[in-house]
Structures are given as C-alpha cells and as structure tokens.
N, C-alpha and C positions, 0 to 999 in steps of 0.2 A: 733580753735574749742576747746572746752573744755566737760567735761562729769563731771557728778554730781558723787557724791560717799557718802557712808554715815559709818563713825565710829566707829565701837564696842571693849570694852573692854577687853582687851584681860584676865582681872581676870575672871569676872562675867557675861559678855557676852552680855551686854545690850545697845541697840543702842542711845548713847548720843547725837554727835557732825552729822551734815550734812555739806560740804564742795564741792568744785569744784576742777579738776585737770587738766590741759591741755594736748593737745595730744604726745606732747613731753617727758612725763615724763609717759609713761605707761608702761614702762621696769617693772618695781615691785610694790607691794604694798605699800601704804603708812602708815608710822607708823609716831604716834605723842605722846609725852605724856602730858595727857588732866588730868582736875579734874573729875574723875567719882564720880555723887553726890550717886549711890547708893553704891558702898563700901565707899565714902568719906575719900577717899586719891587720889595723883597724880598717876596714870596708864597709860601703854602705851595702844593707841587704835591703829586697825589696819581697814585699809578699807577693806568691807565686798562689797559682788556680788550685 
C-alpha cells in the first residue's frame, strides 16, 4: 500500500513537487532536494500533512 504526499519547500514554503511513499518507510518525513522554480535554486523540500 502506498499513500500519496506532497512537497514543500522548506525556504519559501510553496508546494511544488506531488509524490507517493510506501508504508514501510513511514518512520519520518521525507526530505529530497528538488528545483523550487519560485526561489529558482536547488532546495530541500520536505513532506507536508
């Protein structure tokens, strides 16, 4: 089973990236570092509720 999630910037706060994560990996948040096009640099996003 897997559950949907969706990714925000952890600068400016704005929800870019939408992703899936399985239920094995639900111990912690997931952090990735993504292009956020509104600062327009590489940031880490972290998954949000």
């Amino acid at each position: 089973m897997q559950s949907k999630l969706v990714l925000a910037c952890a600068q400016c706060g704005s929800r870019n990236y939408s992703t899936v994560k399985g239920k094995a990996q639900n111990g912690e948040r997931l952090e990735i570092k993504k292009f956020c096009k509104v600062c327009n640099a590489h940031t880490v996003h972290r998954e949000t509720k």
